[in-house]
C-alpha positions in Angstrom: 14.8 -34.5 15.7 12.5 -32.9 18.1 9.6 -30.4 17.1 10.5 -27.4 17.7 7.6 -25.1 18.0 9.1 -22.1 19.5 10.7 -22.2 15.8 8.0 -22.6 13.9 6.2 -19.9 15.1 9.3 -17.7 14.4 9.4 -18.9 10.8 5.7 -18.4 10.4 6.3 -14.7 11.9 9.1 -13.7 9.7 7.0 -15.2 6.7 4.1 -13.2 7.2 5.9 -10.2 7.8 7.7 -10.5 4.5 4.3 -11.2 3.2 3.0 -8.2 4.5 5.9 -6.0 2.9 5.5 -7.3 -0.3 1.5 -6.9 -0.4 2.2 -3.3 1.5 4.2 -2.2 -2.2 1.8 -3.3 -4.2 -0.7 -1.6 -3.1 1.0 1.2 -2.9 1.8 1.2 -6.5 -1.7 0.0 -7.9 -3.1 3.3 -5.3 -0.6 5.6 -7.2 -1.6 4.0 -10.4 -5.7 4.8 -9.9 -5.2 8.3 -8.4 -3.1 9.0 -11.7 -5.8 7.2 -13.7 -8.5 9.2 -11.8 -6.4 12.4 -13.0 -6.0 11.5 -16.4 -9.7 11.6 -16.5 -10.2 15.0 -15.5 -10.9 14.6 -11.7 -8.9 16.9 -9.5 -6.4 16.3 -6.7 -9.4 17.2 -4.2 -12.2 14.8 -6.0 -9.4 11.9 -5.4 -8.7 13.3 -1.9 -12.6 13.5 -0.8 -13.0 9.9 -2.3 -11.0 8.3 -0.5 -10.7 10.2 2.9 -7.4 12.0 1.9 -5.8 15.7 1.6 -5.3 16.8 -1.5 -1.7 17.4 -0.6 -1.4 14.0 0.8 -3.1 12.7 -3.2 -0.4 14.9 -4.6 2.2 13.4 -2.9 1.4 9.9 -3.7 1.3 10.9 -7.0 4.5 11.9 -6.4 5.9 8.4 -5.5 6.5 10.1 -1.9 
């Protein structure tokens, strides 16, 4: 059988892709867990927001799961 290297790069694509997705949740989740940490500990939605570059509003919808 013949290399096929057109399909390799396609299957390495897809991989990293799915890769991707599955890092991209993750840290979504652990970012949602440390703002609510970071709450829990008395700091407010705009000491999250002005550590990390965000609105408040946008902290509180993370929060949120949104």
């Amino acid at each position: 059988m013949a290399d096929d290297p057109k399909g390799e790069a396609l299957a390495d694509v897809k991989r990293a892709q799915l890769d991707y997705e599955r890092n991209v949740d993750t840290a979504r989740e652990d970012r949602r867990k440390s703002f609510e940490r970071a709450q829990k500990a008395g700091l407010s939605l705009r000491d999250i927001g002005n550590a990390v570059g965000l609105h408040r509003g946008r902290v509180w919808e993370i929060l949120k799961g949104k």
